[in-house]
C-alpha positions as CSV (number, residue, x, y, z in Angstrom):
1,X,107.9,122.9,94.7
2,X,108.4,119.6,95.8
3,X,111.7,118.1,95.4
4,X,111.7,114.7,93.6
5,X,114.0,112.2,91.6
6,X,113.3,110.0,88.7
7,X,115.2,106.2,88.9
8,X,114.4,103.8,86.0
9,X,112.8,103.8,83.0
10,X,109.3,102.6,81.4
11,X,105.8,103.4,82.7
12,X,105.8,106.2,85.3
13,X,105.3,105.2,88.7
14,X,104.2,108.0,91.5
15,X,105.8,106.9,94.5
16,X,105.8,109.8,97.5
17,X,108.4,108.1,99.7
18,X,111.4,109.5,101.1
19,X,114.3,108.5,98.3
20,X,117.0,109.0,101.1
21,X,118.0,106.7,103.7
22,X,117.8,108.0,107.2
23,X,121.4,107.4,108.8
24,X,122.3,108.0,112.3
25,X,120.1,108.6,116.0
26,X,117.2,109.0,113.8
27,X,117.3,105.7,112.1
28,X,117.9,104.2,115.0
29,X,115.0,105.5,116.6
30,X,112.8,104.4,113.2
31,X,114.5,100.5,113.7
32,X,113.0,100.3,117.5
33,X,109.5,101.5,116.6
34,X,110.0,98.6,113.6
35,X,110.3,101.3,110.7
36,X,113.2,100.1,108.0
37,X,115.2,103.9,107.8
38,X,116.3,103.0,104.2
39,X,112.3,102.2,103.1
40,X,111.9,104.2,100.6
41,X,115.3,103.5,98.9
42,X,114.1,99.7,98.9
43,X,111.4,100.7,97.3
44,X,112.5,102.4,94.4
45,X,114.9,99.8,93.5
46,X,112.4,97.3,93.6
47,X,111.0,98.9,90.8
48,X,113.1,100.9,89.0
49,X,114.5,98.3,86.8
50,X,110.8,97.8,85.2
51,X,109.4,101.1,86.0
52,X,110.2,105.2,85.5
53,X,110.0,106.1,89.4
54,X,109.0,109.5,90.2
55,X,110.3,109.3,94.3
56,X,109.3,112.3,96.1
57,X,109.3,113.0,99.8
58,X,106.0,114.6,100.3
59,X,105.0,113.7,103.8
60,X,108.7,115.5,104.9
61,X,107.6,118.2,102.3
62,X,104.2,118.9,103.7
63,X,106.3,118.8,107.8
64,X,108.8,121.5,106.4
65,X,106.4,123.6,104.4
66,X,102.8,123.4,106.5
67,X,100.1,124.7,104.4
68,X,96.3,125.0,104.5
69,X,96.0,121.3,103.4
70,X,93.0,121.2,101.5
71,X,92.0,117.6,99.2
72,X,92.2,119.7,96.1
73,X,95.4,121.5,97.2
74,X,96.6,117.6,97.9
75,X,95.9,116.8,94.6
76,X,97.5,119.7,93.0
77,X,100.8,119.0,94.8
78,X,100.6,115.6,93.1
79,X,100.0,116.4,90.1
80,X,102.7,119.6,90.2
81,X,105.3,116.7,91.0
82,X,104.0,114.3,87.6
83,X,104.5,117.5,85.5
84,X,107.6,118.5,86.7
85,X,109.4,115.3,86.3
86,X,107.4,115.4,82.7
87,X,105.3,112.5,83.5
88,X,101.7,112.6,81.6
89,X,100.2,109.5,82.7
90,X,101.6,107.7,85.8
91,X,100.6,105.4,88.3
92,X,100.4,105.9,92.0
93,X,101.0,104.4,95.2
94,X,100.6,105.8,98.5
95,X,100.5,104.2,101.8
96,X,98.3,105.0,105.3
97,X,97.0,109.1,104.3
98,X,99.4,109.1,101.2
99,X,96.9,106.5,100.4
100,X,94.2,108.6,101.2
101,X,95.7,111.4,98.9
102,X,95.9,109.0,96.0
103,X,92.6,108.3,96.1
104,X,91.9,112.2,96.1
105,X,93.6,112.8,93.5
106,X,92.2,110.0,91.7
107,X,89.3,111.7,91.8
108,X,90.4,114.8,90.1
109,X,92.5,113.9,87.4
110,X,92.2,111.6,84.4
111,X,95.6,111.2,84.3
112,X,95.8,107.9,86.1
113,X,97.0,104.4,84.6
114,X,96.3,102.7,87.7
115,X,95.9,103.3,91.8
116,X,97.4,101.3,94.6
117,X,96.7,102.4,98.4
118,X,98.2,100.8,101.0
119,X,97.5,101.0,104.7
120,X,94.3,103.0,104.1
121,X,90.9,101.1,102.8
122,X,89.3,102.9,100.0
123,X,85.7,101.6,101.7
124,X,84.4,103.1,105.1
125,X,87.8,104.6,105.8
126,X,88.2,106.1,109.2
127,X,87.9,109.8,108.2
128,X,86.0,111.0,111.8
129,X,88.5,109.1,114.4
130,X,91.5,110.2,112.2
131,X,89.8,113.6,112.7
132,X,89.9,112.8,116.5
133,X,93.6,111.8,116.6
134,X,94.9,114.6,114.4
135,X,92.9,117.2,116.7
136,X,94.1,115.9,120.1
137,X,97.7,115.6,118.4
138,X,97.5,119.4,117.4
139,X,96.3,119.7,120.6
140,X,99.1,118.2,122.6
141,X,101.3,120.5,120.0
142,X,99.7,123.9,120.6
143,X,100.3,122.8,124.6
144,X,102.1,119.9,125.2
145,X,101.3,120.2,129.0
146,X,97.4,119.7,128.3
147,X,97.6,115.8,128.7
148,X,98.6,114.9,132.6
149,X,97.4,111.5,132.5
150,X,98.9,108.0,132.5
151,X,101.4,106.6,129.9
152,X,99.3,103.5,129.0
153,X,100.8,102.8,125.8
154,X,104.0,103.9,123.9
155,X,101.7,106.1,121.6
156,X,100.8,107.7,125.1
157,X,104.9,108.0,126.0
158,X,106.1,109.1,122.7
159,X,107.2,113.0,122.7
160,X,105.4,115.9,120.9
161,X,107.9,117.0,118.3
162,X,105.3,118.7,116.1
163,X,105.1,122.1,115.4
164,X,101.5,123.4,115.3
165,X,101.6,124.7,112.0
166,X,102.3,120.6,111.1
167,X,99.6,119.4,113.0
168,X,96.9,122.3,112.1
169,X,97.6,121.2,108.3
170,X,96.0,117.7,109.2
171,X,93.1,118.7,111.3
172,X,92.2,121.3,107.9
173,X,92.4,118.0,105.7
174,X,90.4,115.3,108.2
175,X,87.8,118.4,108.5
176,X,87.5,118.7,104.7
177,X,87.2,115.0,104.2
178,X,84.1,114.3,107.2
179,X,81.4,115.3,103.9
180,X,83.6,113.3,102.3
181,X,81.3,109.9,101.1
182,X,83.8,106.7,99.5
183,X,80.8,104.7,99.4
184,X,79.6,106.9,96.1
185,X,83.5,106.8,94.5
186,X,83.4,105.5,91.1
187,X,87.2,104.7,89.1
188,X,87.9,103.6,86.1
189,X,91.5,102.8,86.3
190,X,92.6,99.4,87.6
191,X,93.4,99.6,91.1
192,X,94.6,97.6,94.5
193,X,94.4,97.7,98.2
194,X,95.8,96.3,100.9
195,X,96.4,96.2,104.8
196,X,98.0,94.1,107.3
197,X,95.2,91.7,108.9
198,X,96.6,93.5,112.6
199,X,96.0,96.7,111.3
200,X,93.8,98.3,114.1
201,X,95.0,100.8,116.8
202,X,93.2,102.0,119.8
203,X,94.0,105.1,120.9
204,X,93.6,106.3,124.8
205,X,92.4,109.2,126.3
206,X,95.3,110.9,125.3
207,X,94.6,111.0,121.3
208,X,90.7,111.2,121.6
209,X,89.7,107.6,123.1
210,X,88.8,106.3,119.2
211,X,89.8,102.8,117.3
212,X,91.5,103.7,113.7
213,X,90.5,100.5,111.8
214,X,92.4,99.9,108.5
215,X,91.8,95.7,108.4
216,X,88.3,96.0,109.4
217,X,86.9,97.4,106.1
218,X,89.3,95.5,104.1
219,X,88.4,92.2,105.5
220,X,83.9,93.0,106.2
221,X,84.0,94.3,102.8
222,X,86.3,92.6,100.7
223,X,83.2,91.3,98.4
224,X,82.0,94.7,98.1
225,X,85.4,95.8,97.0
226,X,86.1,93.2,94.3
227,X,82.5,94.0,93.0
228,X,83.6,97.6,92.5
229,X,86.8,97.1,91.1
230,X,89.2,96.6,93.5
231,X,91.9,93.6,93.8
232,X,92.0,93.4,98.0
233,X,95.2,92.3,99.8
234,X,95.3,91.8,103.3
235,X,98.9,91.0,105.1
236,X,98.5,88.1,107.1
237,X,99.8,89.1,111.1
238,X,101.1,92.6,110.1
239,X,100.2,95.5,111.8
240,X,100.0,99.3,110.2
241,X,104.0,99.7,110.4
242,X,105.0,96.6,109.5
243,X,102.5,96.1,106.0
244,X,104.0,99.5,105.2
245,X,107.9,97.7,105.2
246,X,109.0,97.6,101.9
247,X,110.0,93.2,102.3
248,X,105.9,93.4,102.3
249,X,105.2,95.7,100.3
250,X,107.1,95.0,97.4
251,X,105.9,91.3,96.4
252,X,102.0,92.8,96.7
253,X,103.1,95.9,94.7
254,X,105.6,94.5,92.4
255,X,103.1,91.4,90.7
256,X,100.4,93.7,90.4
257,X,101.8,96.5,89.0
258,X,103.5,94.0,85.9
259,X,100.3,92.4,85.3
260,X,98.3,95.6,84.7
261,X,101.0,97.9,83.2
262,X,103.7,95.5,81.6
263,X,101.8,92.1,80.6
């Protein structure tokens, strides 16, 4: 079972974001690659006074416990989490594949009061390159000496500390999702996106040679999106990590959720 805690009260909010601050070597490391170690904290208590908070850590779940990572087993976990904490209805928000799961599960449950994905458009997102990067990753995991080319980018230079059960869980999920058609999603619920207008990485021969475009559908499409539903946000100058801060996160999140779930 995943472990969770509940802050606040009033509506339920799903948030899957590490409740604990990283202290030490490791938040160090987070601050250099521009990752706020206490991020998840912030963002509970910039809702929790408004808000019931169900905070989970299901990313570091998923890491300790690998597990044939299927959409509909996604889902489930979700929804496990919601009715342990006793939650009926509940809102979610997810950010980059978190995202992605939200809008999984969005589609299996109604259950919903409202979706909010960050970090991963809900429109012509990159399912086959993500495919491409999680396969060379689990790649570089199952036999981290298969790569002997150049270092030309710090994606290239950062270490392989992934096991391959963690990667292989991925690379079942990406596989699953390649049928998988967004263009023919319907939802009901009220619902947000956004993205950080620098939101594009290419990757190098070492992760599959592919572009993962996040801004790209949210900005070609954004007319499409609003006609189906969606309230589009794109972060002016921020890149995947920093739109996923919580200082940028928060006054998107924060106004939305109060004018669909409080007003």
């Amino acid at each position: 079972m995943v472990a969770y805690e509940v802050h606040g009260t009033g509506p339920a909010v799903l948030l899957p974001v590490n409740p604990q601050p990283i202290e030490g070597a490791k938040a160090d490391e987070m601050r250099a690659w521009g990752v706020n170690p206490a991020n998840g904290r912030d963002l509970i208590d910039g809702l929790a006074d408004a808000y019931r908070v169900v905070a989970f850590d299901y990313e570091g779940h998923r890491l300790a416990h690998p597990t044939e990572l299927t959409p509909d087993r996604l889902a489930q976990d979700l929804l496990d989490v919601a009715d342990a904490a006793g939650v009926d209805r509940f809102a979610y928000y997810g950010y980059s594949w978190l995202a992605l799961a939200g809008l999984q599960l969005a589609l299996r449950t109604d259950r919903l009061t409202t979706l909010v994905m960050g970090g991963f458009p809900p429109l012509d997102g990159p399912y086959a390159p993500m495919l491409t990067v999680t396969k060379a990753t689990h790649d570089l995991a199952v036999d981290p000496s298969s790569w002997t080319g150049p270092a030309d980018s710090v994606w290239d230079s950062a270490e392989m500390t992934l096991s391959p059960e963690q990667t292989g869980q991925f690379v079942v999920l990406y596989e699953a999702l390649q049928s998988f058609s967004d263009a023919a999603v319907s939802l009901s619920v009220p619902r947000l996106c956004f993205a950080g207008s620098a939101d594009v990485i290419a990757y190098g021969p070492k992760w599959g040679d592919v572009t993962v475009d996040i801004a790209g559908p949210l900005l070609r499409r954004r007319d499409d999106l609003e006609a189906a539903g969606w309230a589009v946000r794109v972060l002016d100058g921020l890149d995947h990590t920093g739109a996923m801060q919580a200082a940028a996160v928060l006054p998107v999140l924060r106004p939305w959720l109060d004018s669909v779930l409080t007003a």
